[in-house]
DOZALO-49858 format. One record per residue (C-alpha): y negated, z, x negated. Coordinates in Angstrom, 2 decimals. Each point is the difference from the previous one (the first is absolute). Example, Ala and Ser with C-alpha at 12.3 -4.5 7.8 and 13.67 -1.06 7.14 Angstrom:
BEGIN
        py        pz        px
      4.50      7.80    -12.30
     -3.44     -0.66     -1.37
***
This chain:
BEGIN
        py        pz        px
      0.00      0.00      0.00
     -2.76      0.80     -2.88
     -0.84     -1.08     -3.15
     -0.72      2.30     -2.70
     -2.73     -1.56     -1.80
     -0.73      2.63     -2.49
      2.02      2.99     -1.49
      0.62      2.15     -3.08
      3.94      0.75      0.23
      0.55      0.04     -3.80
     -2.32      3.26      0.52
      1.31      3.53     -1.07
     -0.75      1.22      3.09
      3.29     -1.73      1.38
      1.78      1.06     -2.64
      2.42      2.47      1.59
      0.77     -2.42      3.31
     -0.86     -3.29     -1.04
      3.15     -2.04      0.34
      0.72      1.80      3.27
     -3.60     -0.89      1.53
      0.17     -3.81     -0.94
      3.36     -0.64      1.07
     -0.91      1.29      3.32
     -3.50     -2.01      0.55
      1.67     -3.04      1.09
      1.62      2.28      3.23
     -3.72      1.59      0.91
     -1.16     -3.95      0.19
     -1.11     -0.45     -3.22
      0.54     -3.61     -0.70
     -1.58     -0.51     -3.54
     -1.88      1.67     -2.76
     -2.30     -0.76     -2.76
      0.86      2.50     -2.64
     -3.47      0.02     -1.86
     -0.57      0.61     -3.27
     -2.80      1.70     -1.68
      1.27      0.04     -3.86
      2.18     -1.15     -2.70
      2.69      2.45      0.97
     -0.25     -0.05      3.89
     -0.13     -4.36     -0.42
      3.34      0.59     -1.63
      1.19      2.73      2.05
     -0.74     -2.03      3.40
      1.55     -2.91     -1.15
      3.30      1.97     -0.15
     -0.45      1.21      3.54
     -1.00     -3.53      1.20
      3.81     -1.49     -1.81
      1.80      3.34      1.55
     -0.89     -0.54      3.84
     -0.59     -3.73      1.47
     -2.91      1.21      2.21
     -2.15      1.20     -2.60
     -2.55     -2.04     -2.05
     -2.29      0.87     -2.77
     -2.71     -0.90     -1.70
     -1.31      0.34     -3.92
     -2.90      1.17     -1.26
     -2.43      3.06     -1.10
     -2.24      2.05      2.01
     -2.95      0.41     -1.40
      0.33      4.02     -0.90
      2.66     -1.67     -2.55
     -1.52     -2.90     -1.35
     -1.42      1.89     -3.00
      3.68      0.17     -1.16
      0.42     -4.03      0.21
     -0.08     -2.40     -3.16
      1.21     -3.45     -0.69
      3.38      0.91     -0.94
      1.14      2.60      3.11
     -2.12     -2.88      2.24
      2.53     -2.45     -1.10
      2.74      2.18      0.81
     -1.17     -0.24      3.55
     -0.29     -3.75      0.01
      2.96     -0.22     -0.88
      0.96      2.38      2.91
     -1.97     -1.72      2.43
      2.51     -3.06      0.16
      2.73      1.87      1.59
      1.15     -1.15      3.35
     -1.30      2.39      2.23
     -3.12      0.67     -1.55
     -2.62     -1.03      2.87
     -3.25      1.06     -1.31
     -2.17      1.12     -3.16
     -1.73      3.42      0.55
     -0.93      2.64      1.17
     -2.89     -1.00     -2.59
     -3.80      0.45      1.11
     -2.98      2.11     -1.47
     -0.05      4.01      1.10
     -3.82      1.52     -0.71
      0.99      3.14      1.65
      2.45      1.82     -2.56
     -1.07     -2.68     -2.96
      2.94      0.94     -1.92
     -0.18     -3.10     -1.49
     -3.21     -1.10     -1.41
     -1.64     -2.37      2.47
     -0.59     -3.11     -2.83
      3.90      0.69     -0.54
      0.94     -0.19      3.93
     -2.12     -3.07      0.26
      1.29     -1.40     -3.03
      3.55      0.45      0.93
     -0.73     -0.84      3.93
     -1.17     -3.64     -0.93
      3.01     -0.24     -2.28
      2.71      0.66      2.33
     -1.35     -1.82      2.96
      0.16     -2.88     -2.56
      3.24      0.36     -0.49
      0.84      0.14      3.74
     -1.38     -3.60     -0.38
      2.62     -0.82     -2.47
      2.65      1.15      1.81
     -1.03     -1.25      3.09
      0.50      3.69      1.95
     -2.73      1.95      1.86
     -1.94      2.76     -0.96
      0.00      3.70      1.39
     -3.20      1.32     -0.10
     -1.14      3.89     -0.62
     -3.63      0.62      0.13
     -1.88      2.80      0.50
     -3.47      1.47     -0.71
     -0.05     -3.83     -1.01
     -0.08     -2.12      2.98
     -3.14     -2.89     -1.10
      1.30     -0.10     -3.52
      3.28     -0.64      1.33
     -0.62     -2.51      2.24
     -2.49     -1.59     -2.62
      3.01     -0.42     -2.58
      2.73     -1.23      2.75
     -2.66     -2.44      1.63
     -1.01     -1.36     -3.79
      3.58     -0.52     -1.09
      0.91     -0.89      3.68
      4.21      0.09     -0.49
      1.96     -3.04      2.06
      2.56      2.28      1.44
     -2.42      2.53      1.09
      1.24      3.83      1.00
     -0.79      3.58      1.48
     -2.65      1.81     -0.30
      2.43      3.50      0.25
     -1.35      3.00      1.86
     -2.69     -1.44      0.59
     -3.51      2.14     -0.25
     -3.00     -2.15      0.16
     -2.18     -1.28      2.89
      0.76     -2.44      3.09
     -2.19     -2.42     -1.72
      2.01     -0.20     -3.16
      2.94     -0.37      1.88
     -1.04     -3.13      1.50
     -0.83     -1.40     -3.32
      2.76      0.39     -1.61
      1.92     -1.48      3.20
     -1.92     -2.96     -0.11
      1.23     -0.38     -3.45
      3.84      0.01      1.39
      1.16      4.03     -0.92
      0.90      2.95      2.37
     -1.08      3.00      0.47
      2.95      2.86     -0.85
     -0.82      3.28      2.72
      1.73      3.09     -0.52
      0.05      3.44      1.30
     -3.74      0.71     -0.56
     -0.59     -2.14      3.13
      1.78      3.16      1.80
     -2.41      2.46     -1.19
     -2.37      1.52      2.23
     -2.85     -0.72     -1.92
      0.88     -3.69     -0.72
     -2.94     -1.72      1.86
     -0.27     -2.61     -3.24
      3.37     -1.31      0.56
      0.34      0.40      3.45
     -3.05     -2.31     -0.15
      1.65     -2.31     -1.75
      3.44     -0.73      1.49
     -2.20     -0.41      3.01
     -1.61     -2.86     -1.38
      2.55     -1.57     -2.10
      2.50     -2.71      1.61
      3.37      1.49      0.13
      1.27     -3.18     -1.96
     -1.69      1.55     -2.91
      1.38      3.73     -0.23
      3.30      1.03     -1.73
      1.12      3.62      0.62
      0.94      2.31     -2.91
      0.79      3.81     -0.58
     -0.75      0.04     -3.63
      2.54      2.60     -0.04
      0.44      2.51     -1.32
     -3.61      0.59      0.42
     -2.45     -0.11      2.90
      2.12      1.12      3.00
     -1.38     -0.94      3.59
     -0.59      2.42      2.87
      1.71      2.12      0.45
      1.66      0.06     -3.24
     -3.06      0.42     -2.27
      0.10      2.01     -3.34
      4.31     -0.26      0.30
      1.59     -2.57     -2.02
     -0.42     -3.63      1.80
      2.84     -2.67      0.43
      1.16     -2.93      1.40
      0.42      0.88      3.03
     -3.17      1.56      0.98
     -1.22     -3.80      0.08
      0.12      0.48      3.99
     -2.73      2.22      0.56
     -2.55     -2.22     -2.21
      1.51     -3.14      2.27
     -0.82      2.13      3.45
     -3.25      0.65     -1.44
     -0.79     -3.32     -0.41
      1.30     -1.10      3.32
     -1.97      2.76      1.60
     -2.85     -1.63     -1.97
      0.80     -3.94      1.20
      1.03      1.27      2.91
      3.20     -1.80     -0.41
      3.86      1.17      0.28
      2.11      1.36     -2.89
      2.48     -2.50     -0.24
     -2.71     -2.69     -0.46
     -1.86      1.84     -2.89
      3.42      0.48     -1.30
      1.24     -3.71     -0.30
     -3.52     -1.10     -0.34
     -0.36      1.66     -3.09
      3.20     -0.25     -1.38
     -0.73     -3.89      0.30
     -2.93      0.36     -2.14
      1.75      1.68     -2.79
      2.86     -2.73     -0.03
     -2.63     -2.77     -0.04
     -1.98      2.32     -2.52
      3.25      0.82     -2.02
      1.78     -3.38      0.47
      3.25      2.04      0.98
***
């Protein structure tokens, strides 16, 4: 029924139930899975998962917390990674001003560098921006990728979101669009075609309502896809298929 479009299962935090939790995702309607990377070791780590169950995919690439650890040789390693089968994607890679805990010429540096090699390997790019949002969009509209991609949990204004649908990518909503105090994204699934919205958990972190602050999953993808049929006053099968459409066209799966 769903499509995961964005989770962290090579985390530690499913470290003591991991194999039981995936192997039972398919049975709570779980039809697929991007298993997204966010560094050297998780690119590696996912693309294990992503061989060991047939309805999980990952991606490669680093975050931008990690890109201070990146240089040519490791980079190559993940090129070389990045031809597997079921790799679908390059990221989570993006620019994050709010921790900085990689120096911003760095993040930009490395941003620019692995959506240019998303071009190489003709695979779409998973975006992570925050604190960041024109300097973002300034780099992905300059470089301006074929294949396109998510902008993952998403944070920026209705406007934005427009823009960078114009310029063919989706908009990734999570569980913050539960929150009571989510009037920003509210606003925007409002205004946003549903054609242009994948759903994702980024599990283990950011838990909807009324899960928030426990560990997130899978499975909790429900309660963002009521939400936004609440919002488009639509049913939850439709947001369900509709969405999982847009991550097979997105994801070419």
């Amino acid at each position: 029924m769903y499509f995961e479009s964005h989770a962290h299962y090579d985390d530690e935090a499913f470290n003591e139930d991991r194999e039981e939790l995936l192997s039972d995702l398919t049975k709570n309607g779980i039809d697929y899975v991007i298993q997204t990377a966010a560094d050297i070791s998780s690119s590696k780590e996912g693309l294990n998962l992503a061989k060991k169950y047939d309805f999980i995919y990952c991606s490669i690439g680093v975050h931008p917390h990690e890109v201070k650890e990146l240089n040519e040789d490791n980079f190559n390693e993940l090129k070389i990674l990045s031809k597997e089968e079921k790799v679908v994607a390059i990221g989570e890679i993006g620019l994050d001003y709010y921790y900085d805990n990689s120096p911003r010429d760095l993040q930009k540096y490395w941003f620019e560098r692995q959506i240019e090699w998303a071009i190489e390997e003709n695979l779409p790019i998973i975006v992570h921006s925050r604190e960041a949002s024109q300097e973002t969009f300034n780099i992905i509209n300059k470089i301006n990728p074929p294949k396109k991609g998510v902008i993952h949990c998403y944070s920026g204004s209705a406007e934005m979101a427009e823009e960078y649908i114009k310029m063919g990518y989706y908009i990734g909503i999570g569980g913050t669009v539960t929150f009571k105090n989510a009037k920003k994204i509210v606003e925007v699934v409002e205004k946003i075609p549903i054609s242009s919205i994948l759903i994702e958990t980024d599990a283990p972190y950011l838990s909807p309502e009324p899960y928030r602050g426990r560990r997130n999953d899978s499975t909790k993808l429900k309660f963002i896809a009521e939400k936004i049929a609440q919002i488009k006053g639509l049913d939850l099968d439709s947001v369900a298929n509709i969405t999982k459409e847009n991550a097979k066209k997105l994801f070419e799966i």
